[in-house]
matplotlib code that plots the C-alpha trace (Angstrom):
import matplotlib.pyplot as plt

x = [137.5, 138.5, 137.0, 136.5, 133.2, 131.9, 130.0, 133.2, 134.8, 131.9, 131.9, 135.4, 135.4, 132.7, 134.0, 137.6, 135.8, 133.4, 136.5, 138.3, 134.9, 135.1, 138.8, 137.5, 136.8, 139.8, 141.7, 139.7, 141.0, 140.5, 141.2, 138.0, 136.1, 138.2, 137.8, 133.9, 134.3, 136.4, 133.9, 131.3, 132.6, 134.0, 132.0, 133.0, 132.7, 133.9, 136.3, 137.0, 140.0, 141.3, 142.9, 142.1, 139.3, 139.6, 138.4, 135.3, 134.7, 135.3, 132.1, 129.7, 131.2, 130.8, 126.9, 126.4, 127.6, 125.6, 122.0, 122.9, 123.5, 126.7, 127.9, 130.9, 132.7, 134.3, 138.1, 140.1, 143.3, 144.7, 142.6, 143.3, 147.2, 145.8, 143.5, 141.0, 142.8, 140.5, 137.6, 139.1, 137.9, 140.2, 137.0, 136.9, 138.1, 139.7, 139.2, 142.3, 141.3, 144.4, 145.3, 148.9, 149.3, 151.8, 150.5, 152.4, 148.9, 148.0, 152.0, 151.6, 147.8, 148.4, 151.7, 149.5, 146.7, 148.3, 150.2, 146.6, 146.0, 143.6, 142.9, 143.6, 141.9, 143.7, 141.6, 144.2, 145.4, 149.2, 149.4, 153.3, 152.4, 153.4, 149.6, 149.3, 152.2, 151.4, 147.3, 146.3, 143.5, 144.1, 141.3, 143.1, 141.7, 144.1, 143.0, 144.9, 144.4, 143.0, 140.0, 141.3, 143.4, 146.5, 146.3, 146.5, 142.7, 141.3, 138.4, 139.0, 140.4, 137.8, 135.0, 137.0, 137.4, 133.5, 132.6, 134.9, 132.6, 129.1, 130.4, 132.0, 128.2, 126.2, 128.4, 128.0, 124.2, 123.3, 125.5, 123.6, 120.5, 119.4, 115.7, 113.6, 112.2, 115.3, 116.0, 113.0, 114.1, 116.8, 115.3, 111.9, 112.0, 110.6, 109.2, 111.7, 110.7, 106.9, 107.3, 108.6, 106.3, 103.5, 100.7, 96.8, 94.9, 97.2, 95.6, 91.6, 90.7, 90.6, 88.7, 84.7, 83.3, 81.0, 78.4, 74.2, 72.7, 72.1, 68.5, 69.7, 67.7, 69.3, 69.1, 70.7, 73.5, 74.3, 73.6, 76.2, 78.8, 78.2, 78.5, 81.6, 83.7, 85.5, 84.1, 83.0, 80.6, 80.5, 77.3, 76.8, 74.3, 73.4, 76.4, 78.5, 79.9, 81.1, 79.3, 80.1, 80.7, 79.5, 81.4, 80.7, 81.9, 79.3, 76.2, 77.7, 77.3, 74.4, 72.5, 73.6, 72.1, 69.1, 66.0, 63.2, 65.9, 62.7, 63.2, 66.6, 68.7, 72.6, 72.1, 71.4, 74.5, 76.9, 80.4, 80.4, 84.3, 85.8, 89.7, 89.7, 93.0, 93.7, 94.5, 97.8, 99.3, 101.8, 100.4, 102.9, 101.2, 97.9, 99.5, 100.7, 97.2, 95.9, 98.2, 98.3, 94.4, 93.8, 91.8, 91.6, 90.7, 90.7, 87.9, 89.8, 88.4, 89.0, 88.0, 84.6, 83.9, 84.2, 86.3, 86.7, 88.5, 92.0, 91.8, 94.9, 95.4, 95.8, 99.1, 99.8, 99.7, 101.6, 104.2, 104.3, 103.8]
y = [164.3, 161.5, 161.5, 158.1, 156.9, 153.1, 152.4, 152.6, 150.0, 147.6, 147.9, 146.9, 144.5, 142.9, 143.3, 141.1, 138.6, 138.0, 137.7, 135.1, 133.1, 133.4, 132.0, 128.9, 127.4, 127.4, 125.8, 123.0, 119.3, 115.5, 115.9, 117.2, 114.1, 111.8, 114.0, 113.3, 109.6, 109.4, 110.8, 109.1, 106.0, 106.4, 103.9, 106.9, 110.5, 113.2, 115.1, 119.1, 120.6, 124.5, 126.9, 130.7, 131.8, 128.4, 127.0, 128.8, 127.9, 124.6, 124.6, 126.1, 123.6, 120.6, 121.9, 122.4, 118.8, 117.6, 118.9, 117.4, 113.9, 113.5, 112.2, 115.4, 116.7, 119.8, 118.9, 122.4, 121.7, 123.3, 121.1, 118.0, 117.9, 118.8, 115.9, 115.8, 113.4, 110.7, 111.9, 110.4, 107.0, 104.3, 104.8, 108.4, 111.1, 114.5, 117.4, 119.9, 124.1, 126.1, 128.9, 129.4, 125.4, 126.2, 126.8, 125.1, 123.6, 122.3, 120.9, 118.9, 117.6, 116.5, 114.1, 112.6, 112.0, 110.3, 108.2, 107.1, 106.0, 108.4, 110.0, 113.6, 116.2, 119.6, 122.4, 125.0, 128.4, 127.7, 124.5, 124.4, 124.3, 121.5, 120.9, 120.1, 118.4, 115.8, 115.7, 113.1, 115.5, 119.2, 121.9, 124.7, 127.9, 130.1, 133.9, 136.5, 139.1, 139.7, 142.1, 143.9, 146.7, 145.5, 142.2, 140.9, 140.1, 136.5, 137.9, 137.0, 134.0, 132.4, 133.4, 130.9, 128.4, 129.0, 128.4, 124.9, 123.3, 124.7, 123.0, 119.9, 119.4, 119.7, 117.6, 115.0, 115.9, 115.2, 112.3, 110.8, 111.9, 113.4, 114.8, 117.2, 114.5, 113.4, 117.7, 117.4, 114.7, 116.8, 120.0, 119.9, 123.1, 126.6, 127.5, 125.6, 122.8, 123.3, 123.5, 120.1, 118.7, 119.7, 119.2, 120.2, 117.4, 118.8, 122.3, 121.9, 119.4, 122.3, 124.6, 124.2, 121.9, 124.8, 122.9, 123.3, 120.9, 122.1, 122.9, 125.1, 128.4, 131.9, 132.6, 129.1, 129.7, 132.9, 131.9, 129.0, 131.3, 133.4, 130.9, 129.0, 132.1, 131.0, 133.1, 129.9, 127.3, 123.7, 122.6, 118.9, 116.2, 113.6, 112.0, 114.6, 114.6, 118.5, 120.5, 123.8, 126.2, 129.8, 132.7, 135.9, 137.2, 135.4, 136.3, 140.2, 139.7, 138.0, 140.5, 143.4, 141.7, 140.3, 141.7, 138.9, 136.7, 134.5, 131.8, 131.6, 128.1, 127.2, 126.0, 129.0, 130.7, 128.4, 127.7, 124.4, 124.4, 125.1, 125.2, 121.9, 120.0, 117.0, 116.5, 115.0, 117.4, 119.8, 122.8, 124.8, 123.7, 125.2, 128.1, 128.3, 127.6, 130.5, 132.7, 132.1, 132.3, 134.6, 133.5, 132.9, 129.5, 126.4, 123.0, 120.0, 116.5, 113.0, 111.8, 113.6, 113.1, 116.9, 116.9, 120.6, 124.1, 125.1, 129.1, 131.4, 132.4, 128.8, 129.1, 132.5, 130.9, 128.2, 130.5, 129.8, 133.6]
z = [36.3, 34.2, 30.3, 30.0, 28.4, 30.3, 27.3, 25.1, 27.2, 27.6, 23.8, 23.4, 26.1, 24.2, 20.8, 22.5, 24.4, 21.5, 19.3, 21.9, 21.1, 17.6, 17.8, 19.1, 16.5, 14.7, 17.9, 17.6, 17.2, 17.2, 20.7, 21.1, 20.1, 21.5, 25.0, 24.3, 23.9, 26.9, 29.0, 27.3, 28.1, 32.0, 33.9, 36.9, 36.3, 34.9, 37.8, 36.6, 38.6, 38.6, 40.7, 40.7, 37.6, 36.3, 39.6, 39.4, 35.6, 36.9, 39.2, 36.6, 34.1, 36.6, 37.2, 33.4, 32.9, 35.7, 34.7, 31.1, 32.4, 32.5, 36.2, 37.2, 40.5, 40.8, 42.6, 44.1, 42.9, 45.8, 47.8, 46.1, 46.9, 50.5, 50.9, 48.6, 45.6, 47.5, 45.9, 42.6, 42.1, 39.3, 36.8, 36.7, 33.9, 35.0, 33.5, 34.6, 33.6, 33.2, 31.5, 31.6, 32.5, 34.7, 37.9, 40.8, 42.2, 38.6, 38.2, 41.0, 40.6, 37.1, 37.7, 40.5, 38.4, 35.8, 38.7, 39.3, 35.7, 35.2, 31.8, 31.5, 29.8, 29.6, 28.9, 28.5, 27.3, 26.7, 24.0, 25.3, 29.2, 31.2, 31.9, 27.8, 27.6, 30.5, 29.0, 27.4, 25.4, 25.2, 24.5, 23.5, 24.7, 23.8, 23.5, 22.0, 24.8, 27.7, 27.4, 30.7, 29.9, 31.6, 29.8, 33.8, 34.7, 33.5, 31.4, 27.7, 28.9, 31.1, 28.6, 26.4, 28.6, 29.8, 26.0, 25.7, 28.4, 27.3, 24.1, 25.9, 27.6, 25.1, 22.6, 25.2, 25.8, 22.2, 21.9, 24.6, 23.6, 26.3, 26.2, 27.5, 29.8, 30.6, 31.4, 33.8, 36.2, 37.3, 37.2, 39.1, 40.8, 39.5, 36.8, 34.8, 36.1, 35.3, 32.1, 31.5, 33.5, 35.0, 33.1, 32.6, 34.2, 37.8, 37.5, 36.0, 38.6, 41.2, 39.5, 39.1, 36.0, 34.4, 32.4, 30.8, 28.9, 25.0, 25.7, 29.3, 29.5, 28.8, 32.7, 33.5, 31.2, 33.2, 36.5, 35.5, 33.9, 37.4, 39.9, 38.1, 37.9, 35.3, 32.4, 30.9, 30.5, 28.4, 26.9, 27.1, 26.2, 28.1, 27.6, 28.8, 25.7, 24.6, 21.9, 22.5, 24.7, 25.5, 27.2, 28.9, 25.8, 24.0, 26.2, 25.8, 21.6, 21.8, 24.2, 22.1, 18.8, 20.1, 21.8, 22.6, 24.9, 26.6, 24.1, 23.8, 24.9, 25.3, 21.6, 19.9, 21.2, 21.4, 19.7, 18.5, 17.7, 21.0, 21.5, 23.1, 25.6, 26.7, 30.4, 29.5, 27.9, 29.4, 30.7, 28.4, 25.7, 27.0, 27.6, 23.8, 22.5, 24.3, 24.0, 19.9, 20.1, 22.1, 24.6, 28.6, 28.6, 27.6, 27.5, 29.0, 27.2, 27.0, 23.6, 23.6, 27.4, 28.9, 31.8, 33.0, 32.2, 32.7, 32.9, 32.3, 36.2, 36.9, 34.5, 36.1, 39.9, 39.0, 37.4, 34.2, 32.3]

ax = plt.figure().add_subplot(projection="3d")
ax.plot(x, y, z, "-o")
ax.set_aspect("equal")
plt.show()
């Protein structure tokens, strides 16, 4: 049976890919920023070609860029001498991922491209290929070796080129200034999506609005707390305006400290500092304030007007924790 240890060569395949990273930076150039502003400034899109490994760093690129708002299609380069060049459009950049920049496919797509007029970014692993050459821009994503042990298998080499267009979007994410808001609109779904932007005032309005007057008996405060379920009550005046709150916690202290109960009201045990939301704000942020407190639930106000509670197992249905 063979001695060879896996975790060895996980560590040394790390160890080279994390170096082709590292390498990066020194193979940066102007071209770079000029490749930004050229996107930047297509009225089309951004088109990303490859063939082989590239072609599938192509698509996550292209889905990266897409969910950052910048407008991209991924283009087979096989494909595209085959039929699918019509998808370019006279406005649109291209983006070709090579990295030998030799490939027959990418020979061929390239000449065509620039017959188009087209600019042409190179993102590419040999600076001497006929892919750089005929590129307007070249990335150089040149690696040193392969992390395979036959120097044969794309590994090394498409980690680099995966790096060049997180880099590529998010230069051209900032440069846009693309926002969290902006992040939602095109990622509603799951619990990503939640957290940008659903907010409290969509979860409290379903739950029950536990509330007592300041002057509520002992055995009205519990029969509230009880029939709310929320572990919770507000006390209000007459104005509905919060002053406190109690919680089951609180009717547990107060019971264990206090003997004659037949006079007590919601004022005498209340908290009159509550950890208090807004039904505007994101339900994240509710989340945050209970978790750094500590606690289960929160009051939702408007101004001073009590509206309702938002309880941690709304967040916890809703996916959230």
């Amino acid at each position: 049976m063979s001695s060879i240890n896996p975790q060895q060569i996980a560590l040394r395949t790390i160890a080279l890919e994390a170096e082709a990273i590292q390498n990066l930076s020194a193979l940066l150039t102007g071209d770079f920023n000029k490749a930004v502003d050229v996107i930047m400034n297509a009225k089309g899109r951004l088109i990303v070609s490859g063939i082989g490994k590239s072609a599938i760093i192509a698509q996550k690129i292209v889905a990266t860029l897409n969910s950052t708002g910048t407008p991209a299609v991924y283009l087979h380069a096989a494909e595209a001498i085959h039929g699918d060049l019509g998808m370019i459009l006279n406005y649109d950049a291209v983006m070709i991922i090579s990295k030998s920049g030799e490939s027959p496919e990418i020979k061929v797509l390239v000449q065509l491209v620039k017959n188009f007029g087209n600019p042409v970014i190179g993102m590419v692993g040999n600076v001497d290929s006929y892919l750089a050459r005929q590129s307007d821009y070249v990335l150089n994503t040149t690696v040193s070796a392969e992390a395979c042990p036959n120097n044969l298998a794309p590994t090394s080499s498409t980690t680099a080129q995966m790096v060049m267009g997180d880099a590529l979007a998010v230069a051209l994410m900032e440069k846009r200034g693309f926002s969290s808001s902006d992040f939602a609109k095109f990622h509603p779904g799951g619990a990503l999506g939640k957290k940008l932007y659903l907010r409290v005032a969509d979860l409290f309005v379903n739950n029950e609005q536990p509330r007592v007057t300041l002057s509520a008996s002992l055995k009205d405060v519990i029969v509230e707390i009880s029939e709310k379920r929320l572990g919770v009550t507000a006390v209000v005046n007459e104005e509905n305006e919060l002053m406190g709150i109690i919680t089951d916690g609180d009717l547990r202290r107060m019971l264990e400290k206090t003997t004659s109960i037949d006079a007590v009201t919601a004022s005498a045990i209340m908290t009159t500092s509550p950890k208090t939301i807004h039904g505007d704000a994101l339900a994240i942020d509710a989340m945050e304030l209970m978790r750094n407190n500590n606690i289960s639930q929160l009051i939702v106000v408007n101004g001073k007007q009590y509206m309702g509670v938002i309880h941690l197992h709304d967040l916890i249905k809703e996916g959230l924790i």
